[in-house]
N, C-alpha and C positions, 0 to 999 in steps of 0.2 A: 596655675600654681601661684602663691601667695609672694608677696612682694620679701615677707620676712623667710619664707622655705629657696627662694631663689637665692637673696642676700647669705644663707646658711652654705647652698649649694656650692657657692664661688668663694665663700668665704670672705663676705664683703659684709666689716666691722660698723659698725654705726651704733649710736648711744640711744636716739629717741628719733621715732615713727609716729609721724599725724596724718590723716585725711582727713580732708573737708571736700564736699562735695555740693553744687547748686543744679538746680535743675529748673529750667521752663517749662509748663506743662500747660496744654488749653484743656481748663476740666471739661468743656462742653461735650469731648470727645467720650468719655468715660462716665460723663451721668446722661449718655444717649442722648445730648439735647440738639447734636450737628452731626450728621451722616459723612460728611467731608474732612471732620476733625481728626487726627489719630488721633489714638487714646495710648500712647508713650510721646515721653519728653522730645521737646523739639531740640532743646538744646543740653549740653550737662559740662558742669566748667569742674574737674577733678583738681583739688591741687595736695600734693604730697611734701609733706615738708620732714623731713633728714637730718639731723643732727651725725654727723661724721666726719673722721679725719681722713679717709679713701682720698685718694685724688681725683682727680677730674674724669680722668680716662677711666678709673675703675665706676668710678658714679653711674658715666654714661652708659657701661655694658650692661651695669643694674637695670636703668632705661630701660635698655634695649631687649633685655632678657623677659620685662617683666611686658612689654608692648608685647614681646612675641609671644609669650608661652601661659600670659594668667587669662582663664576664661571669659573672667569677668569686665574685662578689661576688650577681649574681643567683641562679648556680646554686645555690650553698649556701641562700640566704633562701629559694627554691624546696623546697630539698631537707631541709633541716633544720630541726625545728619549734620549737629552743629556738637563735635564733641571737642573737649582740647586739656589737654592733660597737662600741668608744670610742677615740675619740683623745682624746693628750692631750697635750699640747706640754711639750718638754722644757725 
């Protein structure tokens, strides 16, 4: 579930939503040139930036709601061994 469908669910206000996303990748993995390489990102640095008046404690259930329950958000933490997610409110 989406970061904006969960903030809907709980009724948690905010003005402006940004991600930015980086990721390390060895291509050698993916243009077959190292049998040893994966071929998905070793590392991925999420960061979420928030524009709202929520308090602290409503922020963090956002967090917490959106670690637990968005797909996307599993897959990667699944798949990637250097993951790390920060919001920070603008």
């Amino acid at each position: 579930m989406s970061t904006a469908r969960l903030a809907d669910k709980i009724r948690f206000k905010y003005e402006d939503l940004e991600t930015h996303a980086e990721g390390t990748l060895d291509t050698r993995g993916r243009k077959g040139l190292a049998d040893d390489v994966p071929v998905h990102y070793k590392a991925v640095r999420l960061t979420i930036r928030i524009k709202t008046e929520e308090s602290d404690k409503r922020l963090q259930r956002l967090i917490d709601l959106v670690a637990h329950f968005c797909p996307v958000d599993s897959l990667i933490r699944a798949a990637v061994p250097d993951y790390e997610v920060a919001w920070v409110r603008m």
